[in-house]
Structures are given as C-alpha cells and as structure tokens.
Backbone of each chain as ProteinMPNN parsed JSONL, in Angstrom:
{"seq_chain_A": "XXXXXXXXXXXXXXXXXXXXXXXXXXXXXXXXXXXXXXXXXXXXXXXXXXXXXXXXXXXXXXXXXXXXXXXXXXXXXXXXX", "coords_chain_A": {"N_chain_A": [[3.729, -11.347, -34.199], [3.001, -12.011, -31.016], [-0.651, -12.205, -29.881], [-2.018, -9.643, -27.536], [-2.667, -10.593, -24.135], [-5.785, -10.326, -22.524], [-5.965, -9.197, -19.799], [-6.645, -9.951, -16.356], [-9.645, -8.917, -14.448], [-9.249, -9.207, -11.681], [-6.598, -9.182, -11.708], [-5.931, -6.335, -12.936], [-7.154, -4.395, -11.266], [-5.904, -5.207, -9.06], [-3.127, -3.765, -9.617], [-3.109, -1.002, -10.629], [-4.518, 0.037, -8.103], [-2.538, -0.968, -5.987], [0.012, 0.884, -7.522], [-1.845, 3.52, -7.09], [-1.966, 3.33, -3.993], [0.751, 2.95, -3.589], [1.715, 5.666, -4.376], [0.54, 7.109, -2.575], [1.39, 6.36, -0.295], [4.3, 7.403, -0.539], [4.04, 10.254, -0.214], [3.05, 10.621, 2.069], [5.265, 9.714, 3.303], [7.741, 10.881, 2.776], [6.596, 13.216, 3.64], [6.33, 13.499, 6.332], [9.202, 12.549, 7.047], [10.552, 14.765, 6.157], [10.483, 17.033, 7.935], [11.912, 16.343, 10.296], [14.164, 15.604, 8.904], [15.141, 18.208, 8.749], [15.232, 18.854, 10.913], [17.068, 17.466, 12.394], [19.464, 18.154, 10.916], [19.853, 20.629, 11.326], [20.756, 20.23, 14.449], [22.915, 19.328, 14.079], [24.952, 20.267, 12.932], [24.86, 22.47, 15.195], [26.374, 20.794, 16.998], [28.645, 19.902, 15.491], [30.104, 22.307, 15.346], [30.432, 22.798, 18.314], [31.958, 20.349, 18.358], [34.363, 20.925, 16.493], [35.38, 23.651, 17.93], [36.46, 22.07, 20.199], [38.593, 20.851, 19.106], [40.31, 22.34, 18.161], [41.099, 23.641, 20.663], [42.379, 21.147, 21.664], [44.278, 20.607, 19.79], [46.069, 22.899, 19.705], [46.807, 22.813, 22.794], [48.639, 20.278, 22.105], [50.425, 21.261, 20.387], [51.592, 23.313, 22.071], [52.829, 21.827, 24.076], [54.698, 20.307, 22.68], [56.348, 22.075, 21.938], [57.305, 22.87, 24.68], [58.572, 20.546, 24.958], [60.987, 20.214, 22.728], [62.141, 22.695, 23.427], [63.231, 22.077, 26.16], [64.816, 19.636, 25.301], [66.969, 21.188, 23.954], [68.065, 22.843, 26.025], [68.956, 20.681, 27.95], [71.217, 19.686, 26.54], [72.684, 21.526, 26.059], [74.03, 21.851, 28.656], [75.134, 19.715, 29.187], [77.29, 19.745, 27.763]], "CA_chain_A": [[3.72, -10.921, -32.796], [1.665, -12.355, -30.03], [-1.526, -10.931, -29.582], [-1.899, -9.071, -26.29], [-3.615, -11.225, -23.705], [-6.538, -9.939, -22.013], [-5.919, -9.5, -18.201], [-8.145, -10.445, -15.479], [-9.705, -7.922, -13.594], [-8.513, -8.777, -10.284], [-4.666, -8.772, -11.519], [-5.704, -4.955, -13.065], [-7.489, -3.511, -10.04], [-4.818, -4.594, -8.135], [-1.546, -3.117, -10.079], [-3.669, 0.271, -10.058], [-4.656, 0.432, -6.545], [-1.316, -0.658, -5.217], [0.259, 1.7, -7.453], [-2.061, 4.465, -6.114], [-1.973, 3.279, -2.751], [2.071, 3.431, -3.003], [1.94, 7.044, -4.513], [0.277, 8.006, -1.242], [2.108, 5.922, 1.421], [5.696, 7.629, -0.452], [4.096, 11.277, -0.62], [2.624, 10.589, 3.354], [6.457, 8.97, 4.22], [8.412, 12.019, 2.466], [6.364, 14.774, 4.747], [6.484, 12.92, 7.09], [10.72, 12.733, 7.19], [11.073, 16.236, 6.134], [10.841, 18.319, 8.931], [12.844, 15.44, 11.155], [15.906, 15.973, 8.234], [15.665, 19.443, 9.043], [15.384, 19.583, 12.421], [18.516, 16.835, 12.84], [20.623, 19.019, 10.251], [20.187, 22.067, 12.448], [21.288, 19.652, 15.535], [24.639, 18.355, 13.648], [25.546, 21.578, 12.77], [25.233, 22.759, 16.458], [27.233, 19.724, 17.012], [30.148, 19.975, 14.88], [31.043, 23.466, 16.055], [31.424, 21.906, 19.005], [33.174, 19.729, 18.382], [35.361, 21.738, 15.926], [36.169, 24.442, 19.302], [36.989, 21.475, 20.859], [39.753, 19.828, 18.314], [41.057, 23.636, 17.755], [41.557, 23.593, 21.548], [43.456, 20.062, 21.316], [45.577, 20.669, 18.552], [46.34, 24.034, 20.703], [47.632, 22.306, 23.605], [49.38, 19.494, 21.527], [51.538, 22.257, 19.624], [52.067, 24.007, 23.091], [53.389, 20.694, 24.743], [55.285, 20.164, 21.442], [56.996, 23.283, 21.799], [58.253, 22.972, 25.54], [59.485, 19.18, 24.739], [62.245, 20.774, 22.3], [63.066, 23.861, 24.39], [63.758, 21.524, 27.097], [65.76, 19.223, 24.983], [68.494, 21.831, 23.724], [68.884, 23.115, 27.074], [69.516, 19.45, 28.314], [72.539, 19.429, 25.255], [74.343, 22.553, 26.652], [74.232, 21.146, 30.362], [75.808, 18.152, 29.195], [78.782, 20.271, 27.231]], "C_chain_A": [[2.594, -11.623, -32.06], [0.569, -11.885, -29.733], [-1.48, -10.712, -27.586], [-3.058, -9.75, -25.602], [-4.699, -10.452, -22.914], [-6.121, -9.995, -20.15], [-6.83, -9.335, -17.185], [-8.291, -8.948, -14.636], [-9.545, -7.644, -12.172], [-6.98, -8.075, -10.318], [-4.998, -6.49, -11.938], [-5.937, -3.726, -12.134], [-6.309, -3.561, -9.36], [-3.915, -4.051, -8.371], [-2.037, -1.985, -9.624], [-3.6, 0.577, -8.925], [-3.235, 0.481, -6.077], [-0.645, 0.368, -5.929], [-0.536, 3.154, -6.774], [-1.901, 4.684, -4.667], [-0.258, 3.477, -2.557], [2.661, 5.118, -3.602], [1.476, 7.649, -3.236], [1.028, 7.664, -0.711], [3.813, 6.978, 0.775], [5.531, 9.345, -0.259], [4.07, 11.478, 0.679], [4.582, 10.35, 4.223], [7.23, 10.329, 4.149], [7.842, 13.181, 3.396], [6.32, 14.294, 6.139], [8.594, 13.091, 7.628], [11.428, 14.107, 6.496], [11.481, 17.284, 7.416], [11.744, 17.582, 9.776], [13.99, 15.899, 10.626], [15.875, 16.994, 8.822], [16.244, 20.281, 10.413], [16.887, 19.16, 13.274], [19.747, 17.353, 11.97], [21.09, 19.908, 11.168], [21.276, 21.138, 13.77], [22.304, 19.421, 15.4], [24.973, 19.678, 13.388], [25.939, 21.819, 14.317], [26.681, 22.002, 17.233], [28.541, 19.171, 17.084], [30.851, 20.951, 15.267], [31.46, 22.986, 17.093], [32.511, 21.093, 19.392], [34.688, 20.266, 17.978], [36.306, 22.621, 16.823], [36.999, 23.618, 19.993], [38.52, 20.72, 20.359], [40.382, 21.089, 18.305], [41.631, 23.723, 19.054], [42.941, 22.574, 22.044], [44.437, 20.386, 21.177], [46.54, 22.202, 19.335], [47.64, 23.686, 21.838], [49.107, 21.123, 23.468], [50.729, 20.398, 21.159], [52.234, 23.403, 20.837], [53.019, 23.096, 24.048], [54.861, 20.066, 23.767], [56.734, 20.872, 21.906], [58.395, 23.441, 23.063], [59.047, 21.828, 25.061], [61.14, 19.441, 24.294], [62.593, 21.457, 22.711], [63.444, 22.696, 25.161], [65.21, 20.541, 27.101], [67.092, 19.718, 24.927], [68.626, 22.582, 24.833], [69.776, 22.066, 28.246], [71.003, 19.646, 27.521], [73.294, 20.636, 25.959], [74.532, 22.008, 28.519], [75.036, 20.324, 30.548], [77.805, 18.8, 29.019], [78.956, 20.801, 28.374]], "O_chain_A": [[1.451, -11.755, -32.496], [0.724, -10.821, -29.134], [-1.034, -11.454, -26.711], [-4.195, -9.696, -26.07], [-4.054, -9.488, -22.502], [-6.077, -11.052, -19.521], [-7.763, -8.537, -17.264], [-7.412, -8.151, -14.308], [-9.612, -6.582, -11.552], [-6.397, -7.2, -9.676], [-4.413, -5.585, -11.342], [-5.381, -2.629, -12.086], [-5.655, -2.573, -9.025], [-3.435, -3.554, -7.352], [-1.732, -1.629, -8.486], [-2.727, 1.352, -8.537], [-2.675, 1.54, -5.795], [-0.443, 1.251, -5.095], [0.122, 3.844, -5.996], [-1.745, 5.779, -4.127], [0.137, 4.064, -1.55], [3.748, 5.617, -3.313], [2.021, 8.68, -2.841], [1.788, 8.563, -0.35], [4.535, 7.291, 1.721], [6.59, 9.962, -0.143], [4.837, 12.37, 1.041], [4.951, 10.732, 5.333], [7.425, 10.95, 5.195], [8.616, 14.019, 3.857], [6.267, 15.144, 7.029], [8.975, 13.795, 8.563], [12.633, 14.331, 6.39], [12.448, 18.003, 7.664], [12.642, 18.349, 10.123], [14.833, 16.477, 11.313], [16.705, 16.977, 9.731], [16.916, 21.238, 10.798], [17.553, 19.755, 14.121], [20.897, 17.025, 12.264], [22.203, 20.037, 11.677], [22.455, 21.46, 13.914], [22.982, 19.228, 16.41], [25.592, 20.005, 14.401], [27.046, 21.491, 14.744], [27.644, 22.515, 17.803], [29.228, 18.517, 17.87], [32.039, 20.809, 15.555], [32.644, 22.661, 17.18], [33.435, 21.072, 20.205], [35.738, 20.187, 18.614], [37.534, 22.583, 16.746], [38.078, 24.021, 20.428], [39.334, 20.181, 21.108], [41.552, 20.805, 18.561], [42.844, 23.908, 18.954], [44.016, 22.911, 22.54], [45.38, 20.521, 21.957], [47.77, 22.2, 19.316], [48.82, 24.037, 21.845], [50.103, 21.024, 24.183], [51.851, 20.192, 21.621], [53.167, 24.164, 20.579], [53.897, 23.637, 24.721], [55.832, 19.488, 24.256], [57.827, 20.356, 22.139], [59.57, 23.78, 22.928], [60.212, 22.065, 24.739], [62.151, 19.149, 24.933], [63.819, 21.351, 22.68], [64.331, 22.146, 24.508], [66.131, 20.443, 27.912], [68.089, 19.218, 25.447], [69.633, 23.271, 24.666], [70.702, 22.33, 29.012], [71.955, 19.755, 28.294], [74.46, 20.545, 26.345], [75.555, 22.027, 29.203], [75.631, 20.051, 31.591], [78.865, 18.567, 29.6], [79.998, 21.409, 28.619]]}, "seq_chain_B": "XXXXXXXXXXXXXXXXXXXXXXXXXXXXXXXXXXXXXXXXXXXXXXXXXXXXXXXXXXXXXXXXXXXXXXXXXXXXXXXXXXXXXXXXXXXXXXXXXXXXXXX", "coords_chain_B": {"N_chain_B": [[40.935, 21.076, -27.868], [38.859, 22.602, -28.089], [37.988, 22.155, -30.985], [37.44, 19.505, -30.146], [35.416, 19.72, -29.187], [33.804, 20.929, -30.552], [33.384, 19.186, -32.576], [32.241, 17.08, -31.468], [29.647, 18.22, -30.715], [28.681, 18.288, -32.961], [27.703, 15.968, -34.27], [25.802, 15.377, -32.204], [22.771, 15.841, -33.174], [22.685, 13.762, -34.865], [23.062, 11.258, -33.294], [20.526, 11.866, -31.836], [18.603, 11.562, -34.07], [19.58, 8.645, -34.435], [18.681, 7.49, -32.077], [16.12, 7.834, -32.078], [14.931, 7.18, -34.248], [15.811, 4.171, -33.818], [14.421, 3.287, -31.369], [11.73, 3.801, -32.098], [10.286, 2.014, -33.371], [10.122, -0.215, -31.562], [9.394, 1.215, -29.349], [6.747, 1.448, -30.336], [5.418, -1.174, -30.58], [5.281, -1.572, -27.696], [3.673, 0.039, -26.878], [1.514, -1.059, -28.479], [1.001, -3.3, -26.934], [0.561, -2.484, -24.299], [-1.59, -1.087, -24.706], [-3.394, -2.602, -24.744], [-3.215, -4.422, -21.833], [-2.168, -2.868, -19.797], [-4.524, -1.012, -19.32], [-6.017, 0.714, -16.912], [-8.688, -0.52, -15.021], [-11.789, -0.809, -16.247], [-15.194, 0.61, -14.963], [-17.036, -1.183, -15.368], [-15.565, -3.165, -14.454], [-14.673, -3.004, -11.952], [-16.046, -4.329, -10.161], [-15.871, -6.827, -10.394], [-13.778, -7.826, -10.314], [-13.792, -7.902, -7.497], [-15.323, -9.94, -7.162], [-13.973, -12.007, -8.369], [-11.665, -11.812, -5.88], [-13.294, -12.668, -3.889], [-14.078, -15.479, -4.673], [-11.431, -16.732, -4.846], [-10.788, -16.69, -2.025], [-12.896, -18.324, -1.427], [-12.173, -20.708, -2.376], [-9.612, -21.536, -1.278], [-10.594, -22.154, 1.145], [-12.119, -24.036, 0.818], [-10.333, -25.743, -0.138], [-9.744, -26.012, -2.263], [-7.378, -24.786, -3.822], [-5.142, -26.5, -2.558], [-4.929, -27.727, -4.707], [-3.43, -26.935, -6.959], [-0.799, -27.24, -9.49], [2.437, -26.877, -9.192], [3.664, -25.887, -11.016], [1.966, -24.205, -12.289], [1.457, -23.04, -9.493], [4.261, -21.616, -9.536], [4.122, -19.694, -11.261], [1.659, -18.058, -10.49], [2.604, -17.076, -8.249], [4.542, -15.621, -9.139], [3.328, -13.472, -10.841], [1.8, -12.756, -8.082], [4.518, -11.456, -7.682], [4.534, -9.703, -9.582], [2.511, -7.487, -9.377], [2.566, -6.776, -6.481], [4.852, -5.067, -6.571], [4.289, -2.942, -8.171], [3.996, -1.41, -5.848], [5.408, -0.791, -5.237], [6.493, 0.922, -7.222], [4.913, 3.16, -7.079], [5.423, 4.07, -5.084], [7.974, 5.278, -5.413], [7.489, 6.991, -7.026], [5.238, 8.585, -5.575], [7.577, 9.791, -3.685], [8.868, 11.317, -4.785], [11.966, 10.173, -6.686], [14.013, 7.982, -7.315], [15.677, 6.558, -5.367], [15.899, 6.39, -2.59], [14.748, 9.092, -0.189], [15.115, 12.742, -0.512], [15.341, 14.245, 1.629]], "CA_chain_B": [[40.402, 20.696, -27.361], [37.706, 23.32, -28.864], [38.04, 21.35, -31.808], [36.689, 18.196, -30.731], [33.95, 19.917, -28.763], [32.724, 20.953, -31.488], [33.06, 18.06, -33.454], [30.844, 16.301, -30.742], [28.174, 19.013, -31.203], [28.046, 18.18, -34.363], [27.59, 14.901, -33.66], [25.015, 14.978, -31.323], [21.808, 15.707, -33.633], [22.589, 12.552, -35.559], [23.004, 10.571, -32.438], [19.426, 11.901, -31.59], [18.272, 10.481, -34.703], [19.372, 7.215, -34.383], [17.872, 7.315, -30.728], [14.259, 8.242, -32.373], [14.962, 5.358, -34.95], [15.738, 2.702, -32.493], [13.239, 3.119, -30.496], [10.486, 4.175, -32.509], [9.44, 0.282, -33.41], [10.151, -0.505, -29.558], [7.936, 2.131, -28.441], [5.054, 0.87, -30.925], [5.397, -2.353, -29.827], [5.048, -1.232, -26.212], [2.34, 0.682, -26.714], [0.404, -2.38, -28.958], [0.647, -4.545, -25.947], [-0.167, -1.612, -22.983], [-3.18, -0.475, -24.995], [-4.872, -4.021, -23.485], [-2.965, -5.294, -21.0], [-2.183, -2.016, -18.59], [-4.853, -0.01, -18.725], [-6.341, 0.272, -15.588], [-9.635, -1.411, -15.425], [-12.853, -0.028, -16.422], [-16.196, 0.845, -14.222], [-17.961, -2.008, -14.735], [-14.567, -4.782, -14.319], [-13.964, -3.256, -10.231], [-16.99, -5.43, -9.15], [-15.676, -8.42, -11.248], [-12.474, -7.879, -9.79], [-14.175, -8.25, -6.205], [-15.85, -11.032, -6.748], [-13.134, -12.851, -8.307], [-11.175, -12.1, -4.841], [-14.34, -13.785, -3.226], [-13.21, -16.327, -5.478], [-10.14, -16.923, -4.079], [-11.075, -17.079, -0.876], [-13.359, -19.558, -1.273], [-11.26, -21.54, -3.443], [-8.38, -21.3, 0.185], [-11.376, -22.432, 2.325], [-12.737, -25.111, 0.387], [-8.974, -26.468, -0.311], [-9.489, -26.5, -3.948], [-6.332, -24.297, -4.011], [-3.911, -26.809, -2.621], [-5.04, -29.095, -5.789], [-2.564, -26.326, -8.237], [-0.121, -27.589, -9.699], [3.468, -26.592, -8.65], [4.122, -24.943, -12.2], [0.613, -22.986, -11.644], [1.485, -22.257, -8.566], [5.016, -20.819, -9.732], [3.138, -19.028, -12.746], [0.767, -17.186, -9.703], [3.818, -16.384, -7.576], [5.512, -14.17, -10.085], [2.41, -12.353, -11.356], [1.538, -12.034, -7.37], [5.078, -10.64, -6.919], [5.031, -8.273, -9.901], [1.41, -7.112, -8.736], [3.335, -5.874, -5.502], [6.311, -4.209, -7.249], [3.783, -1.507, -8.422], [3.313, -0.549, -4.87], [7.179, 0.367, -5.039], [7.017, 2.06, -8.222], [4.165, 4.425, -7.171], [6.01, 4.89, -3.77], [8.88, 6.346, -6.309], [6.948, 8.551, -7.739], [4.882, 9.487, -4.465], [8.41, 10.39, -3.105], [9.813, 12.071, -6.287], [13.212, 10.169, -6.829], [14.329, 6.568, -7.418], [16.753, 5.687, -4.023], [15.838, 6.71, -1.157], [14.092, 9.916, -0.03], [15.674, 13.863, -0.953], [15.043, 15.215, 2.56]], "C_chain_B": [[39.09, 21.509, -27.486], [37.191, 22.494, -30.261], [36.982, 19.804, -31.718], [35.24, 18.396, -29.894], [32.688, 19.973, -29.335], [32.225, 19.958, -32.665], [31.962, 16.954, -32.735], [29.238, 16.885, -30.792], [27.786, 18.378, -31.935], [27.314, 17.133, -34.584], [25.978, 14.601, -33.313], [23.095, 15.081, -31.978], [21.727, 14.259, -34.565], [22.629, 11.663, -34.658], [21.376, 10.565, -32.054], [18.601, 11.516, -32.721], [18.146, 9.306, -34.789], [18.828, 6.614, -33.383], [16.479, 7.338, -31.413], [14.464, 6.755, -33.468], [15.283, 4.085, -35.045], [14.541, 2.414, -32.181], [12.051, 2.986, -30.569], [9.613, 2.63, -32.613], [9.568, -0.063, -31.99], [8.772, -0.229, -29.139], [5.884, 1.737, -28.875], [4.609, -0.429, -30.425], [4.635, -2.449, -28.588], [3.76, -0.832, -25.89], [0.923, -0.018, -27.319], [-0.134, -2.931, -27.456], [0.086, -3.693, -24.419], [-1.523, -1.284, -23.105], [-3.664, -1.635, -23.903], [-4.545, -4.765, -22.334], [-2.75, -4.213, -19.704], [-2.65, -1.29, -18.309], [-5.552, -0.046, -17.793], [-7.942, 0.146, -16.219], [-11.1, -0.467, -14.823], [-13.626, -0.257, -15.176], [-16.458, -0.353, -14.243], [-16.652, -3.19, -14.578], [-14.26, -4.667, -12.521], [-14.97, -4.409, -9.513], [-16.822, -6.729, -9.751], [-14.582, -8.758, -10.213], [-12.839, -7.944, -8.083], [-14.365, -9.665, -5.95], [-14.989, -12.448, -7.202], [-12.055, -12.978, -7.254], [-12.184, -12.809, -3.97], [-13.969, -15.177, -3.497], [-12.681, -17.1, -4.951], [-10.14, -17.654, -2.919], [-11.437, -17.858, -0.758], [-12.724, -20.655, -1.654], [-10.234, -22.015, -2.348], [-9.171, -22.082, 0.996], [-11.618, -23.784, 1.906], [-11.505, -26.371, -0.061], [-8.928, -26.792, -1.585], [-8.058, -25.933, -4.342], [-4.993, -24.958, -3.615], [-4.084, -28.113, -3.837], [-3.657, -28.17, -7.402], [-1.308, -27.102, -8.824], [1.008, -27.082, -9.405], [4.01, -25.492, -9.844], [2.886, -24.29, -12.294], [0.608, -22.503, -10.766], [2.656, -21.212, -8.388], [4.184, -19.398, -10.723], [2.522, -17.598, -11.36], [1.974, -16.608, -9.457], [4.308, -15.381, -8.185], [4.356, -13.661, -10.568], [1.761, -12.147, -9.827], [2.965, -10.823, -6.816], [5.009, -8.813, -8.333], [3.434, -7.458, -9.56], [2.143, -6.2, -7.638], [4.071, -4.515, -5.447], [5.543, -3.384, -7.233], [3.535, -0.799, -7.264], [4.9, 0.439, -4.809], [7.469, 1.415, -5.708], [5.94, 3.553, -7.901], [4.499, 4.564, -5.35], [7.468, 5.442, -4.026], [8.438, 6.919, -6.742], [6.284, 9.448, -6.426], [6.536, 10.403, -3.657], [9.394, 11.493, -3.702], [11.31, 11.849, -6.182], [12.756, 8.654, -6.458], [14.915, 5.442, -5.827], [16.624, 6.471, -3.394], [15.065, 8.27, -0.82], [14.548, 11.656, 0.129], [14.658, 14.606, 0.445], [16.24, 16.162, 2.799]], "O_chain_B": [[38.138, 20.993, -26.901], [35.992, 22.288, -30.451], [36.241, 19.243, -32.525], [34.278, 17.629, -29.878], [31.527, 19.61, -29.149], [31.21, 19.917, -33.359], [31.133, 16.236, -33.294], [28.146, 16.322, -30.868], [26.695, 17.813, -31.862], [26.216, 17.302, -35.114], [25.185, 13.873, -33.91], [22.223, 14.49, -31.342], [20.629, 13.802, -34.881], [22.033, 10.716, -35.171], [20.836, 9.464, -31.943], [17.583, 10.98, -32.282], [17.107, 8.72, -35.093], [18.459, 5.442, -33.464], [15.725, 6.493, -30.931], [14.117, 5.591, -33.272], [15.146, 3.211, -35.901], [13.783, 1.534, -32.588], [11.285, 2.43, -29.781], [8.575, 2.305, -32.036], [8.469, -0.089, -31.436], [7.734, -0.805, -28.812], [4.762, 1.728, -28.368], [3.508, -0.639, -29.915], [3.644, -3.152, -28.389], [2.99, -1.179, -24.994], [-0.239, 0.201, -26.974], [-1.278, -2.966, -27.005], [-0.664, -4.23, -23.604], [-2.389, -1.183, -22.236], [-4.103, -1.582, -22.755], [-5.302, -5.595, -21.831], [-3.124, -4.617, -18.603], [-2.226, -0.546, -17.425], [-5.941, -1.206, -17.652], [-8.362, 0.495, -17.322], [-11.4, 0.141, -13.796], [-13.186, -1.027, -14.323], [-16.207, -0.938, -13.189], [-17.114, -4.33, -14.622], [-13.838, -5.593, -11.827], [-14.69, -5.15, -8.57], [-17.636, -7.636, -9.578], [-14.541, -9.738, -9.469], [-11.817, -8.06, -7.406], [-13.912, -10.393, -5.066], [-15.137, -13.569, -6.715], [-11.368, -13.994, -7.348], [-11.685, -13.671, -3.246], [-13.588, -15.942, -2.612], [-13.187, -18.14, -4.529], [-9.714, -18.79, -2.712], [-10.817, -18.652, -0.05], [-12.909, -21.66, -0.966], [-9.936, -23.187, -2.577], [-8.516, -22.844, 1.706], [-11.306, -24.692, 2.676], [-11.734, -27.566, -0.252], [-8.223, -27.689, -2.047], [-7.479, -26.585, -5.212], [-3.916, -24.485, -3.979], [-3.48, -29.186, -3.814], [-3.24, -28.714, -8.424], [-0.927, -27.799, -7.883], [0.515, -26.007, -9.061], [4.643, -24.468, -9.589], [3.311, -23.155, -12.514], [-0.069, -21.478, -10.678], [2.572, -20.255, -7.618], [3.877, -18.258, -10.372], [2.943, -16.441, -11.379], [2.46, -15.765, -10.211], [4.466, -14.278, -7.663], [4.951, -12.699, -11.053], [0.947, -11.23, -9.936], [2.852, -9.857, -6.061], [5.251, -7.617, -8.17], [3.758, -6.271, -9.59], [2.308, -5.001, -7.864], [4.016, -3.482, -4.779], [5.72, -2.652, -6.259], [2.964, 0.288, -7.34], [5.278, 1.577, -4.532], [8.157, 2.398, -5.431], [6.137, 4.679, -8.357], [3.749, 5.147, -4.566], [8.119, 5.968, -3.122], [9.148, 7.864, -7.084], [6.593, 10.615, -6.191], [6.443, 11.531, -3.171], [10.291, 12.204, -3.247], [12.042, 12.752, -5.779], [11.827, 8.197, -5.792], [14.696, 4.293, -5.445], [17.293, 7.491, -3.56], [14.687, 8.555, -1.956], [14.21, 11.975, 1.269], [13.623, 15.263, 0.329], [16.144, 17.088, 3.604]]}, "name": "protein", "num_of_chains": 2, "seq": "XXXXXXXXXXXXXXXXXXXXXXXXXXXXXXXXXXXXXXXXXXXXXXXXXXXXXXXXXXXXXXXXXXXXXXXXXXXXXXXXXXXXXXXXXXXXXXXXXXXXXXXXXXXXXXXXXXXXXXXXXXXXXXXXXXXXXXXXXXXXXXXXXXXXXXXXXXXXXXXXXXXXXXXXXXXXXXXXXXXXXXXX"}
C-alpha cells in the first residue's frame, strides 16, 4: 500500500474551515427559508380553495348549459314530425 | 407469499455478514489513510497554513506562479476544486439532507 502522504497545512486548514464555514452558511440558509415555506404554503392553500369554488362553479354552469342544449334538441325533433 | 417472506428474513442476517466482511478491510484501509491525511490540522500548523497563503500571494505578485507547469497547474486545479467541495458537503449537513432543503 502507499504510504499516506502528509498534507500541507494550507490544503488542511482550508477543507476544515470551508467545511465549517458551509455547516453554518446551510444551517443560516435553512432558517432562513423556513418560515418563507410556511408562510407561502398557508398562501397556496388560501389559493386553491379559490380556485377550487371557482372550477365547482364552472363545471356548474357547463352541466347546466349541457342540459338545456338536449332539452332543446328533442323538442326541435317533435316540431319537425 | 408468507413463505418467501420469511425465507428473506432468514436471509437477511447472513447478508449482514457479508456486508461487515466486505467492508471491514475497506474501512481499515480508509481509516489508515484518514488517520494522516484528514485530520484537521493541529494548533501549531494554522499559522503555517497562513503563511503559506502569504506564500502564494507573493508567489502571484512576483509572477513566479505563471512559471508552473501546465500538468502542475492541472494537479493544483483539482486539489483547489476538491478543497471547495467540502464547503458543499458541510452545507449538507448544516441543512440536514442531501438535495435541496426540507422546508
């Protein structure tokens, strides 16, 4: 086996540091984008009901428009006879 | 289909054997070459490790650094990029999770 080379002490300070320095910047980024997720969850929620009332309303009028189309038809068909 | 559940049980402590006696020479290995090469660097090496970035610098200023050779200067490149990398891996652990951030 190779023996294990000695590494310089700039390359070791720096692995360390930057790893410490990127355990902070991800612990600082994460509380950081916590309360934002939470606050834009709540907002999409609000959101979707919205929207949801609004497609239930749609689909409402669609199936009501639906409805006359064919009444109208088979009273056209005996008019004709 | 009970049958072969349990035949995988059965299974599964001898599987964890051959996992521990894989690995075990791996892991020694690993741990030969970390003893001296990753542990982070003693009291008296941070003021070495300064002054060999002084170093550097001077070395940039004085233009002795564009005398490297092209295969010394690849050689740096990849031990400055995996130098970096560790800022990623301890901004996966600062965040607790691999991809992306569990908000």
């Amino acid at each position: 086996m190779v023996p294990p080379v000695a590494v310089s002490p700039v390359i070791k300070t720096a692995r360390w540091s930057f790893l410490l320095i990127g355990m902070f910047y991800g612990k600082q980024r994460y509380d950081y984008l916590k309360p934002r997720a939470e606050k834009e969850r709540l907002v999409e929620e609000a959101e979707k009901k919205i929207r949801e009332e609004q497609e239930k309303i749609a689909k409402a009028l669609a199936e009501g428009k639906k409805k006359k189309k064919t009444s109208l038809k088979v009273r056209r068909d005996t008019v004709k006879m | 289909m009970a049958q072969a559940v349990q035949k995988l049980v059965a299974k599964v402590p001898t599987l964890i054997g051959a996992a521990a006696t894989y690995s075990k020479p791996r892991l020694a290995t690993f741990w030969h070459y970390a003893k001296v090469e990753l542990v982070p660097p003693s009291p008296a090496e941070i003021p070495q490790a300064f002054i060999g970035i002084k170093n550097i610098v001077t070395g940039v200023n004085s233009g002795r650094l564009g005398q490297t050779t092209v295969k010394d200067a690849f050689r740096n490149g990849l031990v400055c990029t995996e130098v970096l990398m560790w800022f990623y891996i301890g901004e996966c652990i600062g965040k607790g999770g691999i991809v992306g951030y569990a908000v």
